[in-house]
N, CA, C and O atoms as CSV, one atom per row, in Angstrom:
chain,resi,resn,atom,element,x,y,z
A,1,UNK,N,N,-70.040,252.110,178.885
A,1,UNK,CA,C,-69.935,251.988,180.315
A,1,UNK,C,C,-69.241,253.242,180.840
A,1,UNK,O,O,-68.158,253.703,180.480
A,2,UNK,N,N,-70.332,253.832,182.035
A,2,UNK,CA,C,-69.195,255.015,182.277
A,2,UNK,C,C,-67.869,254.887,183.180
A,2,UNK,O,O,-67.684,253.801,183.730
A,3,UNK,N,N,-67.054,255.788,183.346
A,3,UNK,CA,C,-66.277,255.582,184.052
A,3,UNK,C,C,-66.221,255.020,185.548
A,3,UNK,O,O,-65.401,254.237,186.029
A,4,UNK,N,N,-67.361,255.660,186.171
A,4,UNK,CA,C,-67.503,255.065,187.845
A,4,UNK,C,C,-67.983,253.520,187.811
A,4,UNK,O,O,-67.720,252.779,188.758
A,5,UNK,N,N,-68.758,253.029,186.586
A,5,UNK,CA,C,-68.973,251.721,186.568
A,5,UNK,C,C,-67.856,250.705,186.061
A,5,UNK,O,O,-67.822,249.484,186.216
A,6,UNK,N,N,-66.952,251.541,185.415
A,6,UNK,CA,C,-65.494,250.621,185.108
A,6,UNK,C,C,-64.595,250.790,186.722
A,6,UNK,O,O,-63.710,250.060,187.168
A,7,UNK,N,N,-65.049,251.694,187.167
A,7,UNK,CA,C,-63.969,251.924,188.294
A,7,UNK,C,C,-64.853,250.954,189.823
A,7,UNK,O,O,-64.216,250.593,190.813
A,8,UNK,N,N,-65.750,250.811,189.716
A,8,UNK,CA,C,-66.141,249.981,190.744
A,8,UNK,C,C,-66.692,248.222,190.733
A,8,UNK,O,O,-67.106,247.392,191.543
A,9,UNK,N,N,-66.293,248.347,188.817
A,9,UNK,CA,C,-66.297,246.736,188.450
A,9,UNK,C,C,-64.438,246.406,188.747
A,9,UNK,O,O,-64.247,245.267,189.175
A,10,UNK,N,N,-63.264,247.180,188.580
A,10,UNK,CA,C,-62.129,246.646,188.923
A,10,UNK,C,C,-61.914,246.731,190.187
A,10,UNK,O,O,-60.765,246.431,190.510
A,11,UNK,N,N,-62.806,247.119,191.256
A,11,UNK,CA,C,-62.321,247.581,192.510
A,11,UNK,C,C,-62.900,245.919,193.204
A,11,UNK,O,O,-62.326,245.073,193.888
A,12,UNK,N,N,-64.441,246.022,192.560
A,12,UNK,CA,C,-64.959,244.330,192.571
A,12,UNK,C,C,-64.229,243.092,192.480
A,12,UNK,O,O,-63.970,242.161,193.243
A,13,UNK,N,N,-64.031,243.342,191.510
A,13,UNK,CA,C,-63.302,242.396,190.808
A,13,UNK,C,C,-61.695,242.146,191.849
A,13,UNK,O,O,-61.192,241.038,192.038
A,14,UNK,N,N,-61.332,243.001,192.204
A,14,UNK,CA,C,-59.841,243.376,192.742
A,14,UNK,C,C,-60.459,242.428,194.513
A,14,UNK,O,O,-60.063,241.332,194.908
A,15,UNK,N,N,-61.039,242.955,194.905
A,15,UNK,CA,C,-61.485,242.528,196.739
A,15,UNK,C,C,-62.208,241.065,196.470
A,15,UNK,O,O,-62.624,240.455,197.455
A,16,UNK,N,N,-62.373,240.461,195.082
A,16,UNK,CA,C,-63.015,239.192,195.394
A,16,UNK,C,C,-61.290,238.174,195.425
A,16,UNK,O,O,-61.097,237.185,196.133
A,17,UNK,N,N,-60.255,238.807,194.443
A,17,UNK,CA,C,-59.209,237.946,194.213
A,17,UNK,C,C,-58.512,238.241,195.370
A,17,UNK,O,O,-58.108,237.368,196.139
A,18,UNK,N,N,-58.323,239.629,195.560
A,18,UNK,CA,C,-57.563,239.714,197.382
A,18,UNK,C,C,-58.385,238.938,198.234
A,18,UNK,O,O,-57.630,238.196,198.863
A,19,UNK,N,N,-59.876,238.692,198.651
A,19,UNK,CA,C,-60.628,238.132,199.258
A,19,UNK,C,C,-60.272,236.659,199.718
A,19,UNK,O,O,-60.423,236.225,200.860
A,20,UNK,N,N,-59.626,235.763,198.311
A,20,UNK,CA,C,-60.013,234.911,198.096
A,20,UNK,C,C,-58.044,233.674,198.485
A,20,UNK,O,O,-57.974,232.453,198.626
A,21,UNK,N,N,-56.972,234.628,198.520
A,21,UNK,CA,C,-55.264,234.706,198.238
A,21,UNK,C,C,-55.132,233.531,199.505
A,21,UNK,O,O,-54.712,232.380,199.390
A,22,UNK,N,N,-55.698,234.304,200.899
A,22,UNK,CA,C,-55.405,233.023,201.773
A,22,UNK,C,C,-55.596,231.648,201.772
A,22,UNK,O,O,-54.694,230.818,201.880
A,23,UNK,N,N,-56.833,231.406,201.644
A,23,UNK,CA,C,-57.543,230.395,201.316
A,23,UNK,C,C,-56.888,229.661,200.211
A,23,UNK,O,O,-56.764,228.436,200.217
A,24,UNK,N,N,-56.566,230.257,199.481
A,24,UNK,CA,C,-55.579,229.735,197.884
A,24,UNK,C,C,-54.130,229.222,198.117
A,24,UNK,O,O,-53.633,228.175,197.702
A,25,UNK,N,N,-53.525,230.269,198.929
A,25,UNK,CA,C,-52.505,229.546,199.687
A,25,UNK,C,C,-52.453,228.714,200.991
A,25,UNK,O,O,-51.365,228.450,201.503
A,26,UNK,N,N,-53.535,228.329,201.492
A,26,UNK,CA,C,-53.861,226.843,202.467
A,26,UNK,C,C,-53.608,226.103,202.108
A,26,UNK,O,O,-52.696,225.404,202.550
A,27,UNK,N,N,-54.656,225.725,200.561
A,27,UNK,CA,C,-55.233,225.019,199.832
A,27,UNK,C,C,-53.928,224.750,199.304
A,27,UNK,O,O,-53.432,223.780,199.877
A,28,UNK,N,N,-53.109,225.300,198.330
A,28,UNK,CA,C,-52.244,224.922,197.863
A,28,UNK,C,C,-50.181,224.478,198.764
A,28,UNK,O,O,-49.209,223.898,198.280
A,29,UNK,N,N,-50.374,225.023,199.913
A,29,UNK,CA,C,-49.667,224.327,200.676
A,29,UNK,C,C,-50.498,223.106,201.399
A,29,UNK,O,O,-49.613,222.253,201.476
A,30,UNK,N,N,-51.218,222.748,201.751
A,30,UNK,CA,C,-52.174,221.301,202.220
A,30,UNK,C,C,-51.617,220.298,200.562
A,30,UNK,O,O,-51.112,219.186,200.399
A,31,UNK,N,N,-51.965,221.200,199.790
A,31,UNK,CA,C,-51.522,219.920,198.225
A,31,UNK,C,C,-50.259,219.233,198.294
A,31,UNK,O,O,-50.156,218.008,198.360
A,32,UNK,N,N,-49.445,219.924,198.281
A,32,UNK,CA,C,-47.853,220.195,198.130
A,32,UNK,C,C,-47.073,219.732,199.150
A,32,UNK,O,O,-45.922,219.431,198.835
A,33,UNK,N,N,-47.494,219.557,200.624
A,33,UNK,CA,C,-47.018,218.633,202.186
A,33,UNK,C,C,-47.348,217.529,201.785
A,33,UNK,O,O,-48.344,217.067,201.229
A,34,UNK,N,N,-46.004,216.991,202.271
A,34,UNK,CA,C,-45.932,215.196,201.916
A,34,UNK,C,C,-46.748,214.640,203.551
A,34,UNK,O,O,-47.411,213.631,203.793
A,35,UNK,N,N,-46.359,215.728,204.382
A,35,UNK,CA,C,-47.227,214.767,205.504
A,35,UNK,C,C,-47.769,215.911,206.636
A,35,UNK,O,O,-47.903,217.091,206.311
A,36,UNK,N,N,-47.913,215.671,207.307
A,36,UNK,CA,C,-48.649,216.816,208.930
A,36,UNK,C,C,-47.195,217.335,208.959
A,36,UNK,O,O,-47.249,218.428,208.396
A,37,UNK,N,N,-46.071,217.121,209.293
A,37,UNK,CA,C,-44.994,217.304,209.493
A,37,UNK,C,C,-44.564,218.728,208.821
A,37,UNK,O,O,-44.448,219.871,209.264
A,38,UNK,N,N,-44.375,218.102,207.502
A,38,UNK,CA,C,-43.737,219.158,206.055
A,38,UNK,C,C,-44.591,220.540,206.452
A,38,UNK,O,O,-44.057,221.639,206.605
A,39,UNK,N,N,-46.246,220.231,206.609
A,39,UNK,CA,C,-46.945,221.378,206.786
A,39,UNK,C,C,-46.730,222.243,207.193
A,39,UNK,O,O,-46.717,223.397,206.765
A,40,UNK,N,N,-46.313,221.351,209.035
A,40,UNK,CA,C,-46.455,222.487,210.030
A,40,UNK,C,C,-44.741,222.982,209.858
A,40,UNK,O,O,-44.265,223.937,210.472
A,41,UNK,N,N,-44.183,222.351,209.161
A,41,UNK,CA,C,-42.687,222.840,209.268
A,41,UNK,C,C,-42.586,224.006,208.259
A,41,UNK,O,O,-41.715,224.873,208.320
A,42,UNK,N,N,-43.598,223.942,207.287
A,42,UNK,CA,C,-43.880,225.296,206.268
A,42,UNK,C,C,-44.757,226.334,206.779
A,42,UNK,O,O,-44.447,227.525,206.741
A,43,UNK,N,N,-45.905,225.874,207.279
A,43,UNK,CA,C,-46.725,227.004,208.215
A,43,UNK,C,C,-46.339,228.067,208.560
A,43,UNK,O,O,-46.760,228.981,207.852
A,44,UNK,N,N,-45.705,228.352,209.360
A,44,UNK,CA,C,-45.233,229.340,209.607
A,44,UNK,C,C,-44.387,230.856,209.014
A,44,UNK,O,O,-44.304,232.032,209.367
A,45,UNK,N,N,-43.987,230.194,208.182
A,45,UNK,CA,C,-43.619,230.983,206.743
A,45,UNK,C,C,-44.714,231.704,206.286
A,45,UNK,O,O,-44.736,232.916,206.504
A,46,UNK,N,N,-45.510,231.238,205.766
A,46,UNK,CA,C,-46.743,231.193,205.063
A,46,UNK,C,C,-47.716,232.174,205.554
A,46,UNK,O,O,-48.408,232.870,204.812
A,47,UNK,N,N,-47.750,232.213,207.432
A,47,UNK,CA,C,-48.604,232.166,208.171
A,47,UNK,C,C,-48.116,233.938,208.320
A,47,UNK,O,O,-48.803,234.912,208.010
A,48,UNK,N,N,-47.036,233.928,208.762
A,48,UNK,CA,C,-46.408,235.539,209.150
A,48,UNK,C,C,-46.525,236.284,207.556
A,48,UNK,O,O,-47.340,237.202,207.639
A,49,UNK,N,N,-46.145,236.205,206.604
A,49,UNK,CA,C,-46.541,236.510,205.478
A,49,UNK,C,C,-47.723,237.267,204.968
A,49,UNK,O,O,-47.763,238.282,204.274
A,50,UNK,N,N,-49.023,236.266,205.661
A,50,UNK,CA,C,-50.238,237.015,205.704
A,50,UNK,C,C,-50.347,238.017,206.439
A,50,UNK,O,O,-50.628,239.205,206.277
A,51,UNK,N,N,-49.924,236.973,207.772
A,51,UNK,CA,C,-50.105,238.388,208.804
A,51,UNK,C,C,-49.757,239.950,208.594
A,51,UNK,O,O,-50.509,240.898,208.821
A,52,UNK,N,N,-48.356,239.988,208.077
A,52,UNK,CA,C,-47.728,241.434,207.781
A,52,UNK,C,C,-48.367,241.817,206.347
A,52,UNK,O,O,-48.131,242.938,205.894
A,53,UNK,N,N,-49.101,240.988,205.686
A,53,UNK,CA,C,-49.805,241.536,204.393
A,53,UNK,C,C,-51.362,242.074,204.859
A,53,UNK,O,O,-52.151,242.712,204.161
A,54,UNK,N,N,-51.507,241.700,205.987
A,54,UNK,CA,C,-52.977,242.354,206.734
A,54,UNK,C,C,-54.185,241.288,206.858
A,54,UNK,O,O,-55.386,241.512,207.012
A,55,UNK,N,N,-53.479,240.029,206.739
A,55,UNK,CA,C,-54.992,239.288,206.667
A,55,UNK,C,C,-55.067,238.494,207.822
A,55,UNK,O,O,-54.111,237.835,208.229
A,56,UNK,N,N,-56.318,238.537,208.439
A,56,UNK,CA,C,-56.535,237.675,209.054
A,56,UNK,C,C,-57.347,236.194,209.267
A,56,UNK,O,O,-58.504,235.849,209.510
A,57,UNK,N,N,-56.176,235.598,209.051
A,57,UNK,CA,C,-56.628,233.461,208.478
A,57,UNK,C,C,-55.412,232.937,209.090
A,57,UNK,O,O,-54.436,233.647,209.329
A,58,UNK,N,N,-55.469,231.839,209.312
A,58,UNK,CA,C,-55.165,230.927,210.000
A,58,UNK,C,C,-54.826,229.877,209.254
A,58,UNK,O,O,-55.739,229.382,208.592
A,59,UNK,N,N,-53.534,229.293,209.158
A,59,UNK,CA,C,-53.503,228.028,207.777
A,59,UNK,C,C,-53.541,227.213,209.057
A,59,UNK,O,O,-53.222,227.512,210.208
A,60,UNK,N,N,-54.209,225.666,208.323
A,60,UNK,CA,C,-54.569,224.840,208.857
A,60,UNK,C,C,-54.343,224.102,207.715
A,60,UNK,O,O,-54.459,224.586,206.590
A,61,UNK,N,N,-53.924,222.590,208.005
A,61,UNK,CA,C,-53.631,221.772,206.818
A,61,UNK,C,C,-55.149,221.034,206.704
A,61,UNK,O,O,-55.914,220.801,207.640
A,62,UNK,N,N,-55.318,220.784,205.493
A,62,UNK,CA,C,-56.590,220.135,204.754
A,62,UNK,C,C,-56.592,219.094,204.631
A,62,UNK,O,O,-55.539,218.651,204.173
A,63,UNK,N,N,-57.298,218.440,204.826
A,63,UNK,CA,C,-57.411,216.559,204.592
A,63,UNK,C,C,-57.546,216.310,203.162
A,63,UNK,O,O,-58.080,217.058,202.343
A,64,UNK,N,N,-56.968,215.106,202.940
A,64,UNK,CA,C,-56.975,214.657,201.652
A,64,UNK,C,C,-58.896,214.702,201.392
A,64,UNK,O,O,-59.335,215.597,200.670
A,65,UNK,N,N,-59.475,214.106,201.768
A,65,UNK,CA,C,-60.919,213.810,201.707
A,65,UNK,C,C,-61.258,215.410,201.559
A,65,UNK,O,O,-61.215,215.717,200.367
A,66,UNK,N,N,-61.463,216.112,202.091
A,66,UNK,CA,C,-61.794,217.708,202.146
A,66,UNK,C,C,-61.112,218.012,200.811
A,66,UNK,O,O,-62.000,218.273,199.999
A,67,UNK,N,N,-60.114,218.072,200.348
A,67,UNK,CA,C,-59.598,217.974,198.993
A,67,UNK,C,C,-60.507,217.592,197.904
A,67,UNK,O,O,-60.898,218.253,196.942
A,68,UNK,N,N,-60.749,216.433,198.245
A,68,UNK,CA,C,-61.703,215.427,197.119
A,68,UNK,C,C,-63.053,216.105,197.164
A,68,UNK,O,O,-63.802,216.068,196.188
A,69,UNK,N,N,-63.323,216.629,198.118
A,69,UNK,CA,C,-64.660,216.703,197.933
A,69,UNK,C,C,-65.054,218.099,197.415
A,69,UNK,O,O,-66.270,218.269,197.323
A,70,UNK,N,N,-64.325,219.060,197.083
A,70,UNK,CA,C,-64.316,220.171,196.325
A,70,UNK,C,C,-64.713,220.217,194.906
A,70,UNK,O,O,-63.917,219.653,194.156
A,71,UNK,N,N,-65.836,220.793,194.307
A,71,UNK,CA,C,-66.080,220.040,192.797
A,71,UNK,C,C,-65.021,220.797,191.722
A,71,UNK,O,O,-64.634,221.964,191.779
A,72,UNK,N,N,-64.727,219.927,190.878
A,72,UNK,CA,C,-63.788,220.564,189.950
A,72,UNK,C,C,-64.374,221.310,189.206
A,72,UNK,O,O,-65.589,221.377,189.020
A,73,UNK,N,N,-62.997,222.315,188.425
A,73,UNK,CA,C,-63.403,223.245,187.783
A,73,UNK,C,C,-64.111,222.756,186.841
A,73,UNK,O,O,-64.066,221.529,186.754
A,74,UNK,N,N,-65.100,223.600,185.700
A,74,UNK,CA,C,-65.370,223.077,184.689
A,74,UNK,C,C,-64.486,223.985,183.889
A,74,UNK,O,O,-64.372,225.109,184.379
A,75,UNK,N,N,-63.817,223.762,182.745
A,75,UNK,CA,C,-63.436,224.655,181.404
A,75,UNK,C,C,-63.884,224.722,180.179
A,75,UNK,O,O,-64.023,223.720,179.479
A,76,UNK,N,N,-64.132,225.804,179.831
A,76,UNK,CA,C,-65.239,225.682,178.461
A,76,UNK,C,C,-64.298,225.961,177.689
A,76,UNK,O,O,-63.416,226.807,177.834
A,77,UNK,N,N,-64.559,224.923,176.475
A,77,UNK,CA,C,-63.631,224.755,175.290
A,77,UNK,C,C,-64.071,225.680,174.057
A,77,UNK,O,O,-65.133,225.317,173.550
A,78,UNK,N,N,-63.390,226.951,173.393
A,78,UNK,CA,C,-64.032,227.821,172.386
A,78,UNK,C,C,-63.725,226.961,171.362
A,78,UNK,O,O,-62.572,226.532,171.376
A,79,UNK,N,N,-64.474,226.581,170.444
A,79,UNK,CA,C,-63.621,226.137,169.236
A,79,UNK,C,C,-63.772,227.089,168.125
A,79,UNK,O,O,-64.607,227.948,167.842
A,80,UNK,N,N,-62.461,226.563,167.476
A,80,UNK,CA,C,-61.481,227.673,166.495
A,80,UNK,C,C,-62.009,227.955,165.671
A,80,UNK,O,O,-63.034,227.275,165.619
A,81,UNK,N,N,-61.934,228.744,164.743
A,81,UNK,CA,C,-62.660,229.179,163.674
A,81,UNK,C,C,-62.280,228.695,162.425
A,81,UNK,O,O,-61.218,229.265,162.175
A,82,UNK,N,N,-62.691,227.646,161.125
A,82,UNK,CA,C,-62.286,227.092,160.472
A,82,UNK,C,C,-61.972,227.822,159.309
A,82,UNK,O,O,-61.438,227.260,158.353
């Protein structure tokens, strides 16, 4: 692999996980709030954070149901070598 194709598979690779940080931290403050309350009393933290990191999203708390309905990961199991 030459070099410009290693250098524009980590640059890929790099803008799908930055891409992806807000959304990850919604998702995982919506988990973690015991109620609407806790949320919006954390929101804001959360919210300026992005902002001064350059992104523009909006946390909004997630419904339990919207939760559920996300399909789980699958994990593939290697097995060991005997």
């Amino acid at each position: 692999m030459s070099l410009i194709s290693k250098m524009c598979l980590k640059h890929c690779k790099t803008i799908y996980i930055t891409k992806n940080i807000p959304e990850a931290i919604n998702k995982r403050l919506s988990e973690i709030s015991f109620d609407k309350g806790s949320f919006d009393k954390a929101a804001p933290l959360y919210q300026h954070a992005m902002n001064e990191s350059g992104y523009n999203y909006l946390t909004a708390q997630r419904s339990t149901q919207q939760q559920k309905e996300e399909p789980a990961q699958k994990h593939h199991m290697v097995p060991s070598p005997n």
